[in-house]
DRENVEXVO-220261 format. One line per field, with one value per residue: residue in one letter; x, y, z of N, C-alpha, C, O in turn. Coordinates in Angstrom, 3 decimals. Example, Ala and Ser with C-alpha at 12.3 -4.5 7.8 and 13.67 -1.06 7.14 Angstrom:
res = [a; s]
nxx = [13.190; 12.850]
nyy = [-5.690; -2.250]
nzz = [7.800; 7.080]
caxx = [12.300; 13.670]
cayy = [-4.500; -1.060]
cazz = [7.800; 7.140]
cxx = [13.200; 12.900]
cyy = [-3.300; 0.030]
czz = [7.800; 7.870]
oxx = [14.236; 13.409]
oyy = [-3.319; 1.138]
ozz = [8.465; 8.039]
//
This chain:
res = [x; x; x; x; x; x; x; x; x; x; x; x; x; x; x; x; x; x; x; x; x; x; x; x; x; x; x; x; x; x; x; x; x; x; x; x; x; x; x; x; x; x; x; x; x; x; x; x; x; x; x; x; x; x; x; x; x; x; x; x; x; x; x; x; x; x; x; x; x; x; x; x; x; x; x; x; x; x; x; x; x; x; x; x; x; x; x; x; x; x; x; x; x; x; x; x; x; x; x; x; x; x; x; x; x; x; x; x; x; x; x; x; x; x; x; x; x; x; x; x; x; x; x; x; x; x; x; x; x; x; x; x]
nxx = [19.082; 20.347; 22.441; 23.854; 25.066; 22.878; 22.170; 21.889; 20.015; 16.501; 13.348; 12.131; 13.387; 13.175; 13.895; 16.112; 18.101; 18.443; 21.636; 21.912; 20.652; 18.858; 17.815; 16.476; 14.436; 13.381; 12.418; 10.740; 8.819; 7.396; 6.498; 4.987; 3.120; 1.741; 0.987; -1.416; -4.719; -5.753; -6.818; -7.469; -8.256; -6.865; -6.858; -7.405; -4.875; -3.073; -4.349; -3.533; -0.243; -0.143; -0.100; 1.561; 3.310; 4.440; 4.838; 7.248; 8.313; 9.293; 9.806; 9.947; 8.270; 5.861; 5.732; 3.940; 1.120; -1.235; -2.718; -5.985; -9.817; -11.951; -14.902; -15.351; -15.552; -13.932; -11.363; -10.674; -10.825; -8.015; -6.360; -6.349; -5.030; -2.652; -1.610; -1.639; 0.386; 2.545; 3.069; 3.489; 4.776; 6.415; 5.351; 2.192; -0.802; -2.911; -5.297; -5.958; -6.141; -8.556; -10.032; -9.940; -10.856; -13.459; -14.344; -12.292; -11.851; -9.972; -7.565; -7.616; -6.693; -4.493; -3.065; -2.837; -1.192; 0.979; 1.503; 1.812; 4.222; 6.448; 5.830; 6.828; 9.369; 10.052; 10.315; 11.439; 14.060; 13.986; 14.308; 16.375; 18.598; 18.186; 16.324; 14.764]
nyy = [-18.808; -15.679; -13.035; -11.690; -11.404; -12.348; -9.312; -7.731; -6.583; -6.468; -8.098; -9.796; -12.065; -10.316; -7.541; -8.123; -8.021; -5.490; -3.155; -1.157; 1.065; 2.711; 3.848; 0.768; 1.217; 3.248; 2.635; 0.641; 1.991; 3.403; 1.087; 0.056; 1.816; 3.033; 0.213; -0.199; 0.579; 3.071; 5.422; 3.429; 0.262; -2.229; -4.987; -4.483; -3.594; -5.551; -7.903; -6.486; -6.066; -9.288; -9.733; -8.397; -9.536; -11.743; -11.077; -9.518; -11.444; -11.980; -14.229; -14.588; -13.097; -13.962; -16.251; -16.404; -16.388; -16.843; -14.350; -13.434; -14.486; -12.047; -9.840; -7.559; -4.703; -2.190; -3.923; -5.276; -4.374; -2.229; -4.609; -5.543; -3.398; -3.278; -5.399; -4.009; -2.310; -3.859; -4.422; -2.780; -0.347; 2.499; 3.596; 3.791; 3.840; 6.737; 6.461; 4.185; 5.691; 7.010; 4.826; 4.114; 6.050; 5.512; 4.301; 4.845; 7.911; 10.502; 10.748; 8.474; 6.635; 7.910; 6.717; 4.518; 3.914; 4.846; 3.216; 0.597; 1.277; 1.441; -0.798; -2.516; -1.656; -2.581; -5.433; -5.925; -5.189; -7.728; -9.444; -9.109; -9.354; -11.781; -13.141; -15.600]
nzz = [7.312; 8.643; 6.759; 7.845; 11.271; 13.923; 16.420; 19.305; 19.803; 20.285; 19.988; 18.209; 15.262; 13.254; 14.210; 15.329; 13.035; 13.181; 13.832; 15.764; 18.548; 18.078; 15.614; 15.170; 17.472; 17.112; 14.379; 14.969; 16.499; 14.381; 12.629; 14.142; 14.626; 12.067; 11.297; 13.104; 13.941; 12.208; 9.507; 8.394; 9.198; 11.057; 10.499; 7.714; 6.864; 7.320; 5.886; 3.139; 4.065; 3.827; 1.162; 0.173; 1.147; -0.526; -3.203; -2.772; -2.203; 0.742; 2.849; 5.308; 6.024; 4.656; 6.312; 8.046; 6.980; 4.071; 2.184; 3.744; 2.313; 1.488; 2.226; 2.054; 1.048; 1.062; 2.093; -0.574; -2.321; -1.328; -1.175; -4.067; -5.035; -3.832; -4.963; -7.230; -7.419; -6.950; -9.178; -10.963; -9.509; -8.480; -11.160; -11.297; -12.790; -13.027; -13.525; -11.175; -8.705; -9.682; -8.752; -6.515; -5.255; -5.450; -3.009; -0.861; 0.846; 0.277; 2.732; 3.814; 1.473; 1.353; 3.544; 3.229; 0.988; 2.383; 4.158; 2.558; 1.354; 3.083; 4.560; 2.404; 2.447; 4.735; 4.012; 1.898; 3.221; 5.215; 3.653; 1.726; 3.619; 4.184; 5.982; 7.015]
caxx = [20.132; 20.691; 23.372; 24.700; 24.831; 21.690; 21.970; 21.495; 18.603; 14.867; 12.986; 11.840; 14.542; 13.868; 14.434; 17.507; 18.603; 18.842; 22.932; 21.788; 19.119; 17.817; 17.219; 15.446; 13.623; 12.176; 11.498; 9.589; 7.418; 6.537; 5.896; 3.509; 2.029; 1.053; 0.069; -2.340; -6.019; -6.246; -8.266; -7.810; -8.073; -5.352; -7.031; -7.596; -3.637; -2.944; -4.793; -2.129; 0.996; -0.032; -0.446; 2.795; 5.055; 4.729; 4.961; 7.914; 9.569; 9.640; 9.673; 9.723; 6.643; 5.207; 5.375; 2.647; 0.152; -1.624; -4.242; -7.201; -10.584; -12.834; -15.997; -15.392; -15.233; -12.395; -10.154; -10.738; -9.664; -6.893; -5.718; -5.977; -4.052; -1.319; -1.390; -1.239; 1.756; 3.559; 3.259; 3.639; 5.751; 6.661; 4.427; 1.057; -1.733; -3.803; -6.336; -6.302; -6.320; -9.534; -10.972; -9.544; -11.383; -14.961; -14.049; -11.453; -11.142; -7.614; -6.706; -7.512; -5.311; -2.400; -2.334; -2.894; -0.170; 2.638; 1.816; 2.527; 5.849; 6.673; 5.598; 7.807; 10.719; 10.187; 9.997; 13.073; 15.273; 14.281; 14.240; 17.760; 19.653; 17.763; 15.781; 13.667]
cayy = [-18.182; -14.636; -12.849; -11.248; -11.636; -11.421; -8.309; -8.215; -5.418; -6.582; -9.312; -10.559; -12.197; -9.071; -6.865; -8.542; -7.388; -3.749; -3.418; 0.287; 0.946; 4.523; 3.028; -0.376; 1.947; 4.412; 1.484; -0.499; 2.727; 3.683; 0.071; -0.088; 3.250; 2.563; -0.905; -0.021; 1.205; 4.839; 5.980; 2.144; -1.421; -3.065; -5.901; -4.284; -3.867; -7.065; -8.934; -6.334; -6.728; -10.565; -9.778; -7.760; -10.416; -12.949; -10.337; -8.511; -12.035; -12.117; -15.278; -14.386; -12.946; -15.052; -17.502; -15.409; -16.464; -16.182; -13.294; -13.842; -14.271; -10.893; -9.908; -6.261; -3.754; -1.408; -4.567; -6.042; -2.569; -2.131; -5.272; -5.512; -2.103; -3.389; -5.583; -3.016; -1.841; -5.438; -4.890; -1.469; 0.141; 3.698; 3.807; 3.239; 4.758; 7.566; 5.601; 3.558; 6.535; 6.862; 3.839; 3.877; 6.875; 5.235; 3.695; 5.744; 8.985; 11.093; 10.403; 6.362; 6.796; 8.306; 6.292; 2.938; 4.013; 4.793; 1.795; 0.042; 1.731; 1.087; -2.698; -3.136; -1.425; -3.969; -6.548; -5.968; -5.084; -9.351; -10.531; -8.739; -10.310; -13.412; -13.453; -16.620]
cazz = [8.095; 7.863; 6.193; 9.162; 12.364; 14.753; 17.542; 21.100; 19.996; 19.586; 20.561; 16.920; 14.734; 12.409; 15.298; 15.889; 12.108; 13.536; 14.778; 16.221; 19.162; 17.963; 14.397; 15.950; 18.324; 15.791; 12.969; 15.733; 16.897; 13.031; 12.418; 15.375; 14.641; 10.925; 11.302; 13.986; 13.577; 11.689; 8.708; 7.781; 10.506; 11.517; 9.879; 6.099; 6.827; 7.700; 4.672; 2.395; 3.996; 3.260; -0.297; -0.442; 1.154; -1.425; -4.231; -2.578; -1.684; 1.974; 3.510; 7.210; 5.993; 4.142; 6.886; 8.707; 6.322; 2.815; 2.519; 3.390; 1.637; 2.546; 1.377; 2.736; -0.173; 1.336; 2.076; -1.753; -3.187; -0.507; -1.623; -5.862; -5.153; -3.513; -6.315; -8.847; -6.538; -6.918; -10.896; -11.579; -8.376; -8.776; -11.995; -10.942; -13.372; -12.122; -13.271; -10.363; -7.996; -9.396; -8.735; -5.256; -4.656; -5.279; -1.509; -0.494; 1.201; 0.452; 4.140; 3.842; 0.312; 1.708; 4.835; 2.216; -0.106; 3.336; 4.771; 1.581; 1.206; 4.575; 4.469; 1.416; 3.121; 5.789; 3.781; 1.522; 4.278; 5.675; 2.520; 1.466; 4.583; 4.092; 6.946; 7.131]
cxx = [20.379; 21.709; 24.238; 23.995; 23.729; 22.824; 21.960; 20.066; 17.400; 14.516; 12.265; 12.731; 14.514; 14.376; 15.762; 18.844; 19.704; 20.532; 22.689; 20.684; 18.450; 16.931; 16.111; 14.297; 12.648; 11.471; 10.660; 8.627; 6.966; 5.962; 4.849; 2.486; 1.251; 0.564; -1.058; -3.499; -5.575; -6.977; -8.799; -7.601; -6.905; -5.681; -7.454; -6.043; -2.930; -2.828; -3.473; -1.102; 1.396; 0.303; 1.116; 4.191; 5.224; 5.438; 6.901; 8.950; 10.130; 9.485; 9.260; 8.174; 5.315; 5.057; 4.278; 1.302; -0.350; -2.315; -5.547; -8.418; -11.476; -13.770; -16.431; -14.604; -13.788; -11.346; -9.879; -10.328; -8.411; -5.675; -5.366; -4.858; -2.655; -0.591; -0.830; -0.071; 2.931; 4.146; 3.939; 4.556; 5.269; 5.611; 2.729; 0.431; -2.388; -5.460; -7.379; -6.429; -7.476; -10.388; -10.994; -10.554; -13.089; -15.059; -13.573; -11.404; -9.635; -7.187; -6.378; -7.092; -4.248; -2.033; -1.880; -1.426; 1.556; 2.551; 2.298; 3.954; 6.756; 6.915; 6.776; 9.078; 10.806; 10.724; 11.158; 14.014; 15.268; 14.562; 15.860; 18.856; 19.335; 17.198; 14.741; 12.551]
cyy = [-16.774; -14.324; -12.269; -11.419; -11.188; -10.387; -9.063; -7.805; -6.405; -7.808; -10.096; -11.016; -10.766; -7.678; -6.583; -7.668; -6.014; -4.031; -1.709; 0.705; 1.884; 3.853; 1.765; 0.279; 2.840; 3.394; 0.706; 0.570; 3.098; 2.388; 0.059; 0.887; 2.869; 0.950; -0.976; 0.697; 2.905; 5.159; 4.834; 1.409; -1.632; -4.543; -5.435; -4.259; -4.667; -7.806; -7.570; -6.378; -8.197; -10.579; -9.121; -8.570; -11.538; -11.894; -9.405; -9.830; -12.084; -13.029; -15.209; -14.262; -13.296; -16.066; -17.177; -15.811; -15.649; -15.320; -13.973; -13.507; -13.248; -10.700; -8.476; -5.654; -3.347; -2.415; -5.043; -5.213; -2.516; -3.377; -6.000; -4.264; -2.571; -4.357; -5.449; -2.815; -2.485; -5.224; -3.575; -0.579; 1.463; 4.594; 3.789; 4.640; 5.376; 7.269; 4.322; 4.312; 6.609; 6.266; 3.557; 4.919; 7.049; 4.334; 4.218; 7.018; 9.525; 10.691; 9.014; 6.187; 6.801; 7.493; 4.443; 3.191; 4.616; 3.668; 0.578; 0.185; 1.703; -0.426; -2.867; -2.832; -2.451; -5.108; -6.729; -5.842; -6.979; -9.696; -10.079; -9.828; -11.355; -13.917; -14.550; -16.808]
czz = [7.547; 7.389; 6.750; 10.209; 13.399; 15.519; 18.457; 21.064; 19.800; 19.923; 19.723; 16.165; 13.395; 13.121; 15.165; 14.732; 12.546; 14.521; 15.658; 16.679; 18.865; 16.696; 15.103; 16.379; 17.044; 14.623; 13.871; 15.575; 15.272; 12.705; 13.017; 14.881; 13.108; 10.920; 12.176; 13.370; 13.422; 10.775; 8.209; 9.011; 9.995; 10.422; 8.316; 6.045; 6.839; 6.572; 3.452; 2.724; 3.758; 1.946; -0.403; 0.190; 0.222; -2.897; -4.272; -1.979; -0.145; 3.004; 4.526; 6.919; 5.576; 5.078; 7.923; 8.373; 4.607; 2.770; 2.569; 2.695; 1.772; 1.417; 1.503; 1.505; -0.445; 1.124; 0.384; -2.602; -2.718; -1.307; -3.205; -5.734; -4.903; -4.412; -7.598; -8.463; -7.199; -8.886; -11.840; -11.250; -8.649; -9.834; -12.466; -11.954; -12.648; -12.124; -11.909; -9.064; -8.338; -8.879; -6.967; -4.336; -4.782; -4.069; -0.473; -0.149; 0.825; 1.869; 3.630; 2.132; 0.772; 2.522; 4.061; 1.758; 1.285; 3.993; 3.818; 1.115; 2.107; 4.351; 3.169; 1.593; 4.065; 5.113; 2.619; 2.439; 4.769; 4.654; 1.661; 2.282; 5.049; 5.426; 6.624; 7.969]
oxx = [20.580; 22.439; 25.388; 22.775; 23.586; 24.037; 21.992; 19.150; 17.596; 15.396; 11.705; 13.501; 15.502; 15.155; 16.405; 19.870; 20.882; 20.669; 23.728; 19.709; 17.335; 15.765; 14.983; 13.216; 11.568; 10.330; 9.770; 7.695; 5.749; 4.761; 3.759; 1.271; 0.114; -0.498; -1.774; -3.319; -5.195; -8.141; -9.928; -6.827; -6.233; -4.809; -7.931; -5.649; -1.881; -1.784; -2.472; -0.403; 2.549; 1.038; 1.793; 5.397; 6.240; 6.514; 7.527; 10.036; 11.332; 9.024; 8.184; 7.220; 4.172; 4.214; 3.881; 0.382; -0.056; -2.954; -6.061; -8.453; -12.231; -13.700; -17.560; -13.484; -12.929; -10.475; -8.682; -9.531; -7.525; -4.575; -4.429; -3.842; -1.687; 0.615; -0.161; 0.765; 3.904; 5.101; 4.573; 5.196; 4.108; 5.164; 2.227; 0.812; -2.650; -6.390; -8.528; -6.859; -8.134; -11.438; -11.859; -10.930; -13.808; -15.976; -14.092; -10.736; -8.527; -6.074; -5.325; -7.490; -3.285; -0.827; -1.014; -0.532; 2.752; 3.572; 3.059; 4.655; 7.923; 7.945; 7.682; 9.961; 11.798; 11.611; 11.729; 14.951; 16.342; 15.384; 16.364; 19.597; 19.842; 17.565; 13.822; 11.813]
oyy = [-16.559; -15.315; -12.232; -11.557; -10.014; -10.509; -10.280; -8.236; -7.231; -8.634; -11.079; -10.056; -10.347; -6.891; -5.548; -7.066; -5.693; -4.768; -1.280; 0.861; 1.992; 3.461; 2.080; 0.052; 2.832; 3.423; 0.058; 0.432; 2.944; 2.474; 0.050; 0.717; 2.400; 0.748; -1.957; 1.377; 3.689; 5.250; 4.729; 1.858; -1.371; -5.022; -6.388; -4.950; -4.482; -8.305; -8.164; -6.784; -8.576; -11.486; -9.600; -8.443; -12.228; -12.178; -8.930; -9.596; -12.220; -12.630; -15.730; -14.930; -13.047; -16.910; -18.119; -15.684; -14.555; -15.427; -14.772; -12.335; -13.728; -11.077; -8.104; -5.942; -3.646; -2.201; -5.163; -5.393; -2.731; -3.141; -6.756; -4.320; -2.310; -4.310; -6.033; -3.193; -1.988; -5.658; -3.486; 0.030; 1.716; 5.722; 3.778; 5.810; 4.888; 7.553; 3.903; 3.604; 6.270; 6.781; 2.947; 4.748; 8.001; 3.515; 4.200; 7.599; 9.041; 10.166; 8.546; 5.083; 6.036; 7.251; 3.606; 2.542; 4.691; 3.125; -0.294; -0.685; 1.972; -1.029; -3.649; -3.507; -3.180; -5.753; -7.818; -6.630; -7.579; -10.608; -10.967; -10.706; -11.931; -14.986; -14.218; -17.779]
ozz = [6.352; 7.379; 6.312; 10.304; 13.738; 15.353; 18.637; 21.764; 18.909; 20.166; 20.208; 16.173; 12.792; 12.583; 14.989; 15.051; 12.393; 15.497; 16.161; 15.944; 19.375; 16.737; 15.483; 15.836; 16.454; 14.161; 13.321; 14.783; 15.169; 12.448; 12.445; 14.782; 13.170; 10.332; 11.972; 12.360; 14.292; 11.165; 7.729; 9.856; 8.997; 9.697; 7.701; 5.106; 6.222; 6.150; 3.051; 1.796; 3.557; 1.555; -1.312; -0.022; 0.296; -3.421; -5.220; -1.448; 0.080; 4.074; 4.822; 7.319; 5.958; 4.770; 8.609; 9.180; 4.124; 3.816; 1.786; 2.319; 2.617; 0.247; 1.184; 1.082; -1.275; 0.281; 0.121; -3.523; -3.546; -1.806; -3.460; -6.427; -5.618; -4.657; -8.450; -9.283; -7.766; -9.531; -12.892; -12.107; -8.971; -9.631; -13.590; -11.994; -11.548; -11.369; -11.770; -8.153; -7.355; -8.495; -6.338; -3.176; -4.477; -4.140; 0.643; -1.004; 1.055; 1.846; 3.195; 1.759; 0.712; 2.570; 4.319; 2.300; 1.004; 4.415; 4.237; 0.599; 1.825; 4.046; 3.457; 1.064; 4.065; 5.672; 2.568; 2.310; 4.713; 4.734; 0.973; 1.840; 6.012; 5.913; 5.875; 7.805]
//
């Protein structure tokens, strides 16, 4: 049960969270827009926001599924990273910027590392007001 009251807004119960349609409206279209195909798949995105809702405590999201098993380079980097993320936060060695960048482009970096900061804003905001 959440911690306040659903909305009228949104048609997901985290939607519903949002008490203000501009906010709702703009956090849906950035959601959409970064989880969608760009320098990285929708599906290398996918298998880490799995990895970052258990780490980051987000039930709702966690009930989505565990990550899955891949045998695809990019996603197996993508996702030890978000990893490192879970352990390190803010403090991440530059060491691992290197290592990111024997796979990695700077674009498919930056777009890794806002969709991760993104996804974990998501995913504290449900997991704050106890979204299930």
């Amino acid at each position: 049960m959440p911690r306040i009251k659903k909305s009228e807004i949104g048609s997901s119960p985290f939607q519903q969270l949002f008490h203000n349609q501009l906010i709702s409206n703009k956090w849906s279209d950035l959601s959409e827009e970064i989880s969608s195909d760009g320098a990285l798949t929708k599906e290398l995105k996918e298998n880490v926001r799995r990895v970052l809702a258990y780490g980051n405590g987000c039930t709702y999201c966690q009930g989505k599924g565990r990550p899955l098993i891949t045998e695809d380079i990019k996603e197996s980097y993508a996702m030890a990273f978000a990893e490192v993320f879970l352990t390190q936060r803010e403090k991440i060695e530059a060491t691992f910027f290197v290592i990111l960048k024997e796979v990695f482009s700077d674009e498919e970096i930056s777009e890794l590392v806002a969709f991760i900061c993104f996804t974990t804003a998501q995913q504290y905001f449900g997991a704050m007001l106890g979204l299930k």
